[in-house]
C-alpha positions, 0 to 999 in steps of 0.5 A: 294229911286230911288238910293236904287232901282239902287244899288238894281239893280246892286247887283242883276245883279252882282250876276246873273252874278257871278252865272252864271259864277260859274255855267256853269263851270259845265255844258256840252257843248250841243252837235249838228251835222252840215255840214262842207262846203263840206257837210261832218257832223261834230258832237260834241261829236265825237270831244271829248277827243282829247283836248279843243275845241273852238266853235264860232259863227260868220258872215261874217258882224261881224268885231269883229268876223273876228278878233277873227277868225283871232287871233284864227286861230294862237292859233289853228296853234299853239295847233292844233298837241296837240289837239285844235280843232276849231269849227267857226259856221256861221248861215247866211243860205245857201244863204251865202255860197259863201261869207263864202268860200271867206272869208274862202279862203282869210285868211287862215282858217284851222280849221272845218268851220261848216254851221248852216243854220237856227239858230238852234244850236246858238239860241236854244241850245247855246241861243246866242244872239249876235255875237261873241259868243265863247264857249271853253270846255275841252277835255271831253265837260265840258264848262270852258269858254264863253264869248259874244264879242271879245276884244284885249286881250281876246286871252291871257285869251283864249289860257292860258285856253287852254293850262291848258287843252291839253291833255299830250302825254302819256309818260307812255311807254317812257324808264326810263334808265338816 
């Protein structure tokens, strides 16, 4: 009995999850509005149609989200002229924010570092829960990817995505002569 209630389990689990899957593919990715480190509002929305965009949350604590910002910040070095946008979301609160710079400063990062000071995007719109929780949407806001954690690995999954959503240059006005 005990073992028919676990597989039970299981394939219920394995279902929630496989739907979930499915069904964030169509959903939009919740738009929010928050601070850069200077203070300067970074909204989400304003960001679409240029290309895919990757959101993470993280915190300076976080050792897998340090490494995922690490190797992400190379894939947006690599993609950002072609449209990639990084948005990297700390919710530490404002207390932090000396500690966040330096480890800003320290590796490099180029892409919209972005201050959620009480949680809020994280908890209530992304209903994170664990940290690193990344997001990446196409150009047009549509979720295609989430994922709770970071991995080696994961990246390759992540920038084949990307790639698969840049958006082309218009070639339309390029000469036809051969």
């Amino acid at each position: 009995m005990l073992n028919t209630m676990t597989k039970l389990l299981g394939a219920f689990i394995i279902f929630s999850i496989v739907a979930n899957a499915q069904d964030i593919k169509t959903k939009m990715a919740p738009d929010f509005s928050l601070p850069d480190m200077e203070g300067k509002i970074v909204r989400l929305y304003d960001q679409l149609g240029t290309g895919p965009i990757y959101i993470t949350f993280w915190a300076t604590w976080c050792k897998p989200c340090l490494e995922e910002m690490k190797i992400i910040q190379r894939i947006y070095e690599k993609y950002q002229s072609k449209g990639l946008r990084v948005l990297a979301i700390n919710n530490e609160g404002p207390k932090a924010m000396s500690k966040i710079k330096s480890y800003v400063k320290s590796n490099n990062w180029t892409f919209d570092i972005l201050i959620d000071k009480d949680g809020e995007v994280f908890r209530r719109k992304y209903k994170g829960f664990a940290q690193p929780y990344s997001v990446l949407t196409d150009p047009e806001g549509k979720i295609l990817f989430s994922s709770i954690g970071f991995k080696p690995g994961d990246e390759v999954k992540i920038e084949n995505i990307i790639v698969a959503n840049l958006v082309a240059p218009d070639t339309s006005k390029a000469g036809t002569e051969e």
